[in-house]
C-alpha positions in Angstrom: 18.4 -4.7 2.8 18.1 -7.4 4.7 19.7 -5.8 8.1 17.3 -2.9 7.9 14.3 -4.9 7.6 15.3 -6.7 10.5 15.8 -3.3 12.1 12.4 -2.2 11.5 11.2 -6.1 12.8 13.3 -5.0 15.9 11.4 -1.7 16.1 7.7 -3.1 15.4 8.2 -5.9 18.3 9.8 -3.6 20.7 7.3 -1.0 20.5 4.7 -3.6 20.4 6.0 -5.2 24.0 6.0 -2.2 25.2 2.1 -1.6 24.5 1.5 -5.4 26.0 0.0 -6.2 22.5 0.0 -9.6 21.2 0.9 -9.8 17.4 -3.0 -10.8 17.1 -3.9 -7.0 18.6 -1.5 -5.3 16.2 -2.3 -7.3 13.3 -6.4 -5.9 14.2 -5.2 -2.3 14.6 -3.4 -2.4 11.1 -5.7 -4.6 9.2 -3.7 -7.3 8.1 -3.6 -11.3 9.4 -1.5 -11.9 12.3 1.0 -13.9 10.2 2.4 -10.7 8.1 3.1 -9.1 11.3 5.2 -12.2 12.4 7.0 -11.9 9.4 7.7 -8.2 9.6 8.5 -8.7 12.9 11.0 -11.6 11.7 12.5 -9.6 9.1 11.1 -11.5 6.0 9.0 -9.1 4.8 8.5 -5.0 4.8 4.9 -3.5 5.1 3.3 -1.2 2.5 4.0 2.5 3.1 0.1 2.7 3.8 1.1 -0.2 6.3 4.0 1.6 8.1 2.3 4.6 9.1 -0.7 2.3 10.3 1.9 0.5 12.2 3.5 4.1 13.9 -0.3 4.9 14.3 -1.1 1.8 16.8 2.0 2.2 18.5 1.9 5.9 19.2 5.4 6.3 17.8 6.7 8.1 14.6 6.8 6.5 11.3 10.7 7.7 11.0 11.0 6.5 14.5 10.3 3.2 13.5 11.5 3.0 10.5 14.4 4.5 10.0 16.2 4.5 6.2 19.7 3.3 7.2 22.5 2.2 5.3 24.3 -0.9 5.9 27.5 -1.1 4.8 28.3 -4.0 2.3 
């Protein structure tokens, strides 16, 4: 689990850069504190489904896009 969260971390900050938005801007656009996006973005923590498609929203991309369900092999 912990590979794909970092995954989605990858995804969320690359998508983000490629916006020009600060952590601070995303976190406004989704409606959390700047700190859960850091640790999305670091791979400690996944957002709420209702947070994910917030997320794809502000970044103009596609929920599956950015969040892929992957399996990692043990």
């Amino acid at each position: 689990m912990n590979e794909l969260l970092r995954l989605w971390g990858s995804n969320i900050r690359t998508g983000r850069v490629a916006l020009k938005m600060t952590q601070y801007d995303l976190a406004e656009a989704v409606g959390v504190r700047t700190a859960s996006v850091c640790r999305w973005e670091c791979g400690k923590s996944t957002p709420t489904d209702m947070h994910k498609l917030a997320i794809a929203t502000a970044l103009h991309q596609e929920v599956r896009q950015l969040f892929p369900l992957v399996r990692v092999a043990a």
